[in-house]
N, C-alpha and C positions, 0 to 999 in steps of 0.2 A: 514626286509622290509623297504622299503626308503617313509619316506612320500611324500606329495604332497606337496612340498614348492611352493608357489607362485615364479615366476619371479618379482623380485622387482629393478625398474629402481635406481640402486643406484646414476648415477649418478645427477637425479634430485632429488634426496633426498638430496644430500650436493653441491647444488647449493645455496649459502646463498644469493646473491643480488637476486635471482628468488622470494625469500619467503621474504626479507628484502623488499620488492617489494609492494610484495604483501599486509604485513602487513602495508606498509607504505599508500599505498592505501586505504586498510580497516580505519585505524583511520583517513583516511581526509574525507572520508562520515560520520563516527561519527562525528568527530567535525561538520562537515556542518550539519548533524539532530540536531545535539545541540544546536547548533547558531539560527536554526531556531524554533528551539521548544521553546527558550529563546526572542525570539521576539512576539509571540504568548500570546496576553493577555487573562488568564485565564477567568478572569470577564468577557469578551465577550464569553469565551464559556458555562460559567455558565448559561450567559442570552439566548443564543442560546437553552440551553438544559439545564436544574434545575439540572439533575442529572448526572451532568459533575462529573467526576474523573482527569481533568485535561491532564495533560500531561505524554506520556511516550517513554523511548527509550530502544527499546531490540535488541538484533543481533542472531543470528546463526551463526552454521556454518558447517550446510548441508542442505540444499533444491536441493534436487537430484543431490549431487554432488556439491553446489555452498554455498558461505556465503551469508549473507543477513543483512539487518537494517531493522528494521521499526520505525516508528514514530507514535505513536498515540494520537490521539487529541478527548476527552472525554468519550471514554470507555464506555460506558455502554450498553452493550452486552445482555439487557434484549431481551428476546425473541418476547415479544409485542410492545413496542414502543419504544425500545432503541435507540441509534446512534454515531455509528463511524466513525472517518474522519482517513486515514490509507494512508502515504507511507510509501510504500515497494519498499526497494535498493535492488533487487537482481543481483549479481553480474553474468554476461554473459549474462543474461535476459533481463535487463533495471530496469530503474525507473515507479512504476506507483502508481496511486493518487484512494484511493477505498471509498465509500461512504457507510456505511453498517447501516440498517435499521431494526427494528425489524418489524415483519410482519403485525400492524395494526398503524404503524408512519403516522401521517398526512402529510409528504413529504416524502412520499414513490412513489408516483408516479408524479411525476411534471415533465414536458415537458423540464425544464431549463435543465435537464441532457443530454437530446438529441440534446439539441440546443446549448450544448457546450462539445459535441465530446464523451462523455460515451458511454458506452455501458451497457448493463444489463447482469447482471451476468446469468447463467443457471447449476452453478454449484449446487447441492443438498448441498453443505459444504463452507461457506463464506473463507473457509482458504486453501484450492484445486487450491492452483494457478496454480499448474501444466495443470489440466484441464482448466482453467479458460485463464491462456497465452498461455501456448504450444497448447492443445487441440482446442481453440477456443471456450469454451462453454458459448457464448456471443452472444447477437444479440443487434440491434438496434429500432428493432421495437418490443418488445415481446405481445403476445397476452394475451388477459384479461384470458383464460385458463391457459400458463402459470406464470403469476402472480398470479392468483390465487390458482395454487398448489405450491407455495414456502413457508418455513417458514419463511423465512427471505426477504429482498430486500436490492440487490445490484447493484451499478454502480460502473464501474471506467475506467479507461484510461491513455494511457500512458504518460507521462513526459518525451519528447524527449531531452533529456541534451548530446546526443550523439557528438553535434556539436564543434568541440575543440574551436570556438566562443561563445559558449554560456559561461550564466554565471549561474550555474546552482542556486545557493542558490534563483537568484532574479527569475528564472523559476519556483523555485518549491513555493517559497513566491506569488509572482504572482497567483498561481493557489487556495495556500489557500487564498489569500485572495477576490477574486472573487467568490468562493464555501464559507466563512463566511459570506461575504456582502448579497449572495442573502438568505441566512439562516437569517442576520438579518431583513433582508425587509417584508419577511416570518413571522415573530415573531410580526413585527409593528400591 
């Protein structure tokens, strides 16, 4: 009896400048979260948040089919008053900038996310991007019912670097440093 062999496109499998390609693409977004996570003063995010873990960069390489980076800026993922500052390079996707909050953070709910293009997460799971981009499960205005049944609070939004003008590193610098500044102001 003859198994089920898949159909396998051989001839994109020994396509090497397709995957030289690609891989060449992959490490210029690392280098770029590197460069930026390397300009990113620690000591502001300590003062931002006492229980900063600093800085970190990790990759994949499946999110439904696609590689990824992220960049995270002070980690700390406690359930009550934690706070994470998150790009995520998903590659087909886009770039987008996520703000994640443990569910009793004193800037968990401040108007500056609305007033500079966030959206509120409505995912039950802060890492459901799939839901949270493909899906849509985001809104703008959420109600004090649904904030009030999340365990967590999330905003985020996209980082449009699509434009072959742009420059992406001073686009995604630009945004942390606008989301640090009013976190410092917040702390005064």
């Amino acid at each position: 009896m003859e198994e089920n062999i898949p159909k396998l496109d051989l001839q994109l499998w020994l396509d090497k400048e397709l995957f030289q390609s690609q891989n060449k693409l992959k490490a210029g977004f690392w280098d770029l979260f590197s460069q930026i996570g390397n300009e990113i003063d620690t000591a502001i995010l300590a003062k931002i948040h006492f229980k900063s873990k600093g800085i970190k960069l990790s990759k994949g390489g499946d999110l439904l089919g696609f590689p990824y980076h992220v960049l995270d800026l002070i980690r700390d993922f406690d359930p009550d008053r934690g706070l994470n500052i998150r790009i995520l390079n998903w590659f087909g996707q886009g770039m987008y900038l996520f703000v994640h909050f443990g569910k009793n953070h004193p800037l968990s709910y401040e108007d500056y996310f609305f007033q500079n293009s966030f959206f509120y997460a409505l995912s039950s799971s802060p890492w459901d991007y799939p839901d949270l981009i493909l899906k849509e499960l985001k809104t703008t205005s959420p109600t004090a019912a649904e904030m009030n049944s999340m365990k967590f609070h999330q905003y985020f939004k996209k980082i449009n670097i699509e434009c072959q003008s742009s420059n992406p590193k001073k686009m995604i610098l630009e945004e942390l440093k606008n989301l640090l500044e009013f976190f410092l102001l917040k702390m005064e």
